[in-house]
C-alpha positions as a printed Julia matrix, in Angstrom:
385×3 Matrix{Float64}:
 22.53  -67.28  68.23
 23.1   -70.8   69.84
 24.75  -71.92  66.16
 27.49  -74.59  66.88
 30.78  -73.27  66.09
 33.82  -75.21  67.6
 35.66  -74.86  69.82
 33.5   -74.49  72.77
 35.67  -74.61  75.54
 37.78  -72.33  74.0
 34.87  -69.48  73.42
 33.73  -70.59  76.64
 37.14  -69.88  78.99
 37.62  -66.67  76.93
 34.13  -65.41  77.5
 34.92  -65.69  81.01
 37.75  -63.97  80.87
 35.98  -61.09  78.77
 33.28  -61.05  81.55
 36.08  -59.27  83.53
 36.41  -56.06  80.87
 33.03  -55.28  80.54
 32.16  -52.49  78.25
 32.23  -49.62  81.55
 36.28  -51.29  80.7
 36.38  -50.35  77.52
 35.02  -46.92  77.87
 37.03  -46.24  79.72
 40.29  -46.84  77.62
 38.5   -45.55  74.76
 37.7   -42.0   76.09
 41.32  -41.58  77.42
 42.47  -43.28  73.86
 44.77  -45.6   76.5
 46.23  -49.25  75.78
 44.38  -51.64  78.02
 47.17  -52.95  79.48
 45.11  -55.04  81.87
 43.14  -57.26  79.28
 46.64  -57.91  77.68
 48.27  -58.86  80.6
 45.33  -61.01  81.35
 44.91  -62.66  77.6
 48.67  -63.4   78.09
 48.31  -65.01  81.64
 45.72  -67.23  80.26
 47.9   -68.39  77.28
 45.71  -67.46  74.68
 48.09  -65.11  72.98
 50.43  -67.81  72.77
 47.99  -70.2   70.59
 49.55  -70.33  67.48
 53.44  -70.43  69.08
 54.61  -74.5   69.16
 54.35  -76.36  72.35
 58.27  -76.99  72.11
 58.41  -72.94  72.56
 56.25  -73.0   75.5
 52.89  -71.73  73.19
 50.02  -73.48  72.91
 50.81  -75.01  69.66
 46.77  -74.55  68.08
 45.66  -74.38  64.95
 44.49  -71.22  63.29
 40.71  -72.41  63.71
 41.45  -72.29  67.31
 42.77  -69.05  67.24
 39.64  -67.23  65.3
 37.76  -68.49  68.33
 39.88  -66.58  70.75
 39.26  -63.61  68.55
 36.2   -63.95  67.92
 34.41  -64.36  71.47
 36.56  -60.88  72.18
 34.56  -59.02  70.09
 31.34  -60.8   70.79
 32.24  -59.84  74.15
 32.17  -55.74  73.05
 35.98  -55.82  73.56
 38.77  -55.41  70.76
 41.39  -57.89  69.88
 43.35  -55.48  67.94
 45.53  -54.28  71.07
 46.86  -57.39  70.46
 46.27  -59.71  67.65
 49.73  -59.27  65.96
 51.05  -61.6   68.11
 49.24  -64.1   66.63
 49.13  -63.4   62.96
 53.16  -62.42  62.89
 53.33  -66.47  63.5
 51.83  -66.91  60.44
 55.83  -65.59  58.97
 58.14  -66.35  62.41
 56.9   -69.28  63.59
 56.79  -71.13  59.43
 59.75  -69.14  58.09
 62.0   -68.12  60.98
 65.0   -70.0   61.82
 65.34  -72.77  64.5
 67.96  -70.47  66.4
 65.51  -67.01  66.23
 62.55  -69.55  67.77
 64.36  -70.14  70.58
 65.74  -67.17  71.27
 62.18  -65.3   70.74
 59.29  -67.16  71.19
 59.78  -68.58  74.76
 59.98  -64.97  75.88
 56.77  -63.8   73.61
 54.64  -67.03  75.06
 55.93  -66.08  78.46
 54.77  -62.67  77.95
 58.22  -61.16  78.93
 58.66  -60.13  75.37
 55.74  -58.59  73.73
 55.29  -59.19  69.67
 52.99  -56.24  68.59
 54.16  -54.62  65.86
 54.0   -55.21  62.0
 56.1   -52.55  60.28
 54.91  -52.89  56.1
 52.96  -50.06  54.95
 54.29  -46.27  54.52
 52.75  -42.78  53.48
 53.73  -43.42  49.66
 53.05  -47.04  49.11
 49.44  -47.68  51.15
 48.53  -50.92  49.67
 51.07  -51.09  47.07
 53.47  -53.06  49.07
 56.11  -53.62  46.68
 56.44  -49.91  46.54
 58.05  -49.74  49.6
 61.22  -47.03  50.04
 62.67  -48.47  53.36
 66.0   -49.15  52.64
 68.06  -51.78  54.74
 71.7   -51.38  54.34
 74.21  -54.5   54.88
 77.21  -53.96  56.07
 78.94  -57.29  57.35
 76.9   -58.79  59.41
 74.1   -55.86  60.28
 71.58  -54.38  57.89
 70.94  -50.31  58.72
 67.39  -49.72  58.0
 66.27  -45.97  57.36
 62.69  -44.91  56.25
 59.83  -44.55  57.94
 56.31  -46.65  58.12
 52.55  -45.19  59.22
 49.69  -47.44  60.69
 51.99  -49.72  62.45
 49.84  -50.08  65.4
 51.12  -50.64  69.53
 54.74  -49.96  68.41
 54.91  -47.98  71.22
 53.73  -51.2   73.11
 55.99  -53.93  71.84
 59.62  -55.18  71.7
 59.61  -56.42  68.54
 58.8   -55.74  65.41
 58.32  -57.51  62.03
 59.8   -55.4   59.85
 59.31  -55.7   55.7
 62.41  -53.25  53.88
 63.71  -53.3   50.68
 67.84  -54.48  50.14
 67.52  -54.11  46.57
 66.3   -50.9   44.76
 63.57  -50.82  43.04
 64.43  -50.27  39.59
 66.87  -52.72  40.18
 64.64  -55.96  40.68
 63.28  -58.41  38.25
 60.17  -58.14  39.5
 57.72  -56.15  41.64
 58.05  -58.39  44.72
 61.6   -58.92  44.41
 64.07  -57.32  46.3
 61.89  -56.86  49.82
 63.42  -58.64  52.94
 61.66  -59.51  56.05
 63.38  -58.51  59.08
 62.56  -59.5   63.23
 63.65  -56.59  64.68
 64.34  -55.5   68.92
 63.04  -52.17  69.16
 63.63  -51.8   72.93
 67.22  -50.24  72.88
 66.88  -48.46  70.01
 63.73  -46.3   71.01
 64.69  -42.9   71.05
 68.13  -43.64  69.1
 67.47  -45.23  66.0
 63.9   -45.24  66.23
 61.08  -42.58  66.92
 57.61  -43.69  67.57
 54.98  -41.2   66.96
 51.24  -41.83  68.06
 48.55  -41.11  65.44
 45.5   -39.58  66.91
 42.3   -41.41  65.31
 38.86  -41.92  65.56
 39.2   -44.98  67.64
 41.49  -46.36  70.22
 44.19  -48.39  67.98
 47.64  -47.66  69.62
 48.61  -46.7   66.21
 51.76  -45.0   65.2
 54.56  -43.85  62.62
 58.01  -45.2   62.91
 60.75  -43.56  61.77
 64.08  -45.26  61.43
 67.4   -43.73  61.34
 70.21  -45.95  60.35
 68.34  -48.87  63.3
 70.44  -51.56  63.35
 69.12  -55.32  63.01
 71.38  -58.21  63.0
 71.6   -60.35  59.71
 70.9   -63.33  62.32
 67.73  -61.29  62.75
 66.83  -61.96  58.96
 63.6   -64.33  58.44
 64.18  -66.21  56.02
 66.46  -65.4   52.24
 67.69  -61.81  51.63
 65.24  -60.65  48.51
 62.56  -63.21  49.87
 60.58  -61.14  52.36
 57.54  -60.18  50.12
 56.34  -64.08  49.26
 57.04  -64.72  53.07
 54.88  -62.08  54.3
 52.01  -63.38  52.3
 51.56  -66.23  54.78
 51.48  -63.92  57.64
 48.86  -61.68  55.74
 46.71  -64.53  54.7
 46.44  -65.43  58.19
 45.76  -61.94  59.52
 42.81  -61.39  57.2
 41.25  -65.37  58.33
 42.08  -63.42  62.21
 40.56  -60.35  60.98
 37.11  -62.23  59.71
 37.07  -63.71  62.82
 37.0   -60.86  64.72
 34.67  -59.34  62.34
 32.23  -62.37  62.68
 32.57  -61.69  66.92
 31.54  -57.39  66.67
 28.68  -59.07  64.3
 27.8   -61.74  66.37
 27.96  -58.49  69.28
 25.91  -56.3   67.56
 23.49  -58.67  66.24
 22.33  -60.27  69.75
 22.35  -56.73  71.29
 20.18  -55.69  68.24
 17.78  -59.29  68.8
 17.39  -58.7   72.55
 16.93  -54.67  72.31
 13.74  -55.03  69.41
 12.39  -57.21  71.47
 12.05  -55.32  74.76
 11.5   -51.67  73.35
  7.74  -51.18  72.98
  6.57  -47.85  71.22
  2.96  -47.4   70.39
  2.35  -50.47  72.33
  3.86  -52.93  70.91
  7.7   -53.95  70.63
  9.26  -52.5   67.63
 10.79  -56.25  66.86
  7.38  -56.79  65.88
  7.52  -54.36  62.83
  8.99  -56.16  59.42
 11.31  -53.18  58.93
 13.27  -53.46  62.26
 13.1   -57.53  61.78
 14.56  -57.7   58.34
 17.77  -55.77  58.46
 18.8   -57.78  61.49
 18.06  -60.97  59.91
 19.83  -60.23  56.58
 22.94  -59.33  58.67
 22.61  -62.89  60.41
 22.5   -64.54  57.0
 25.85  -62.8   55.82
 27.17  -63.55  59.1
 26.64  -67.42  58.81
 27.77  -67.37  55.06
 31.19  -65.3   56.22
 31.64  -68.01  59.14
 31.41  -70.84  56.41
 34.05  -69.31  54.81
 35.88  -68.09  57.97
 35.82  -71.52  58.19
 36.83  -73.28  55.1
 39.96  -70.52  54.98
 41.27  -72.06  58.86
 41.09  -75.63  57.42
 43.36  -74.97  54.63
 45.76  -72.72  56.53
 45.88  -75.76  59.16
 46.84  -77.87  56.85
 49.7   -76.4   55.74
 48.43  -74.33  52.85
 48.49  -70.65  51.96
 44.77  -70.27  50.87
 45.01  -66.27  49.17
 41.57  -66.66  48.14
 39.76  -68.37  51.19
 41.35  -65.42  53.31
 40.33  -62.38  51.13
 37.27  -64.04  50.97
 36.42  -64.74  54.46
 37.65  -61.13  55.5
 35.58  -59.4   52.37
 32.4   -61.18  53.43
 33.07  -60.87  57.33
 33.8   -57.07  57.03
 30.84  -56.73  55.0
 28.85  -58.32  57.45
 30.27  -56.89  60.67
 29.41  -53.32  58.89
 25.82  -54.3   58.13
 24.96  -55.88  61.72
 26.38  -52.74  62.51
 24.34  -50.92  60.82
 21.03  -52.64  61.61
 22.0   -52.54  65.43
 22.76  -48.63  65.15
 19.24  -48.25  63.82
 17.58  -50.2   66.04
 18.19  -48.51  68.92
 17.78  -45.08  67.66
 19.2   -42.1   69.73
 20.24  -44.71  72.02
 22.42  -46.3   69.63
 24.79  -42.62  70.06
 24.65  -42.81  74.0
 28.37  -44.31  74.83
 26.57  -46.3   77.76
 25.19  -48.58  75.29
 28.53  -49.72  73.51
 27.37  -49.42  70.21
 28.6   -46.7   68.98
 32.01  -47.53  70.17
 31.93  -50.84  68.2
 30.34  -49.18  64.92
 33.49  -46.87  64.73
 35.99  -50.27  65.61
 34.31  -52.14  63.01
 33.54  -49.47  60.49
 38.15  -49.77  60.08
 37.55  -53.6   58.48
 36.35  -52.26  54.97
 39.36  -50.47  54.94
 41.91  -52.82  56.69
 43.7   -54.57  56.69
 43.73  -54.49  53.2
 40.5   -52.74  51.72
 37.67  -54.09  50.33
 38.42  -53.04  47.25
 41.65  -54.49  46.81
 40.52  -57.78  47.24
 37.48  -57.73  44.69
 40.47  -56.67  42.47
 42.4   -59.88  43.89
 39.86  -61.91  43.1
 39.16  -60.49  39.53
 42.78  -60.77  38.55
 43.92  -64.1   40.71
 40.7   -66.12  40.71
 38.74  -65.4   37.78
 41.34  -64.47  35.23
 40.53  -60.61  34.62
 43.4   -58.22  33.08
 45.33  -56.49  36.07
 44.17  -53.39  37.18
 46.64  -51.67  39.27
């Protein structure tokens, strides 16, 4: 696949960087369902984890383009950017909507590495996708909020310091409208660990760091607010836009993965004399997953432009991750059956990637809730949920 995609010495430092977590790496972590420390420590030596913070913050002040490349030549490498990806997408909120004051108290640190920014804290065991259904309740009193509730899926809590944290400071039945009444809170989770706050692993079929949080009267400072009080919801949009155009990059990399492993293994396995990349039927289902590949890259694409340019492009990014996860999941697919029994043999990688990629038709956000986005928000169907 030698299609030109930007970026090139970008994909071309990280690969090298990837060339020192090779999949024996990954195994490794995945069988002892461990956080690979080392690859983070290394992404964030390299400054890549920094991309999206400002220069002025000590980041490397890219573009969101830039960033999908990062992701991206991860998982072509057969490694996984989710360990750490939140600290670029929770940008797509901080680094727009925080203050002046919370930037530079927070981001020097999280460029530096000395403060890690891992955590998203939104959905919970009632709500799932409903976000505005949340039940986390921050408290004010004076100038600290006391948050109590508890969230699921919030992945490396247990690894990070701080948190973005969506709760609700106006009941429910008490708001004008379904997305009023959420606030959007940054929130230092290293003192209250253990106090306030309980982190709780979740064991799951593949290595995610992910965890429930429960919080018990956790204190955040009203300085810690990002943006208005009641505004948290329409904020948050901007960092979920740009974690599903991070997310179909990182889908386009496991396809890009499984697709060239697929490619070079057809065309080396020879049964009944021949290679079985010869044979139409192992041909075909590799080189429809290449065409949805390229046509979720165009969009991939398209969706990074916008964001760069200052927009909040809803549809481009549920787009781009729709057509991305689909196409991850059918390289996947075609790559599984292309090897055969050799496909299930953890040496060859593949099976550990179809379960990592197999997560993207269900997040973040699920397929299914963004055909109904698009029914409702781009081609003017009634509102189904």
């Amino acid at each position: 696949m030698t299609v030109e995609r930007g970026h090139a010495e970008i994909r071309d430092a990280v690969a090298r960087l990837c060339a020192d977590f090779p999949g024996a790496y990954w195994r490794e972590k995945d069988k002892a369902d461990a956080y690979p420390a080392e690859f983070v420590a290394a992404l964030t030596r390299a400054g890549w984890l920094a991309a999206l913070i400002p220069e002025a913050y000590g980041g490397a002040g890219l573009g969101l383009s830039a960033a999908c490349a990062i992701l991206e030549e991860i998982h072509r490498s057969g490694g996984n950017a989710a360990t750490c990806h939140a600290q670029m997408y929770t940008m797509g909120a901080l680094a727009r909507h925080g203050s002046d004051e919370q930037k530079r108290r927070y981001l020097p640190g999280v460029a530096a590495g000395d403060l890690r920014l891992q955590a998203f804290g939104v959905t919970e065991p009632t709500s799932g996708s409903d976000t505005t259904a949340l039940k986390t309740f921050a408290r004010r009193e004076g100038d600290t909020y006391f948050v109590t509730g508890q969230k699921i899926w919030t992945s490396r809590a247990a690894h990070s310091d701080l948190m973005l944290l969506l709760v609700r400071t106006t009941p429910r039945e008490n708001a004008a409208k379904r997305g009023d009444g959420l606030t959007l809170l940054l929130a230092d989770l290293r003192a209250a660990k253990g106090n306030e706050l309980s982190v709780r692993p979740i064991e799951a079929m593949l290595n995610h760091s992910t965890t429930e949080v429960f919080f018990d009267n956790f204190r955040v400072p009203v300085a810690d607010r990002v943006g208005e009080e009641g505004e948290g919801f329409r904020l948050i949009l901007s960092g979920m836009n740009a974690e599903r155009v991070l997310i179909a990059a990182e889908c386009v990399g496991d396809a890009r993965f499984f697709i060239e492993r697929a490619s070079a293994y057809a065309s080396e396995r020879v049964v009944f004399g021949r290679p079985i990349g010869q044979n139409q039927g192992v041909q075909f289902p590799i080189a429809k997953a290449y065409a949805q590949t390229r046509a979720a890259e165009l969009m991939l694409r398209e969706a990074a432009a916008k964001y760069d340019a200052g927009g909040n492009p809803g549809e481009e990014a549920n787009l781009a991750k729709l057509l991305a996860a689909e196409a991850s999941w059918a390289a996947g697919e075609a790559c599984l059956q292309t090897h055969g029994g050799f496909g299930f043999a953890r040496e060859f990688d593949i099976e550990r990637k179809f379960r990592e990629t197999r997560l993207y038709q269900v997040a973040p956000i699920s397929t299914n809730l963004i055909l109904s986005y698009v029914a409702e928000h781009v081609l003017g169907m009634p509102r189904s949920y």
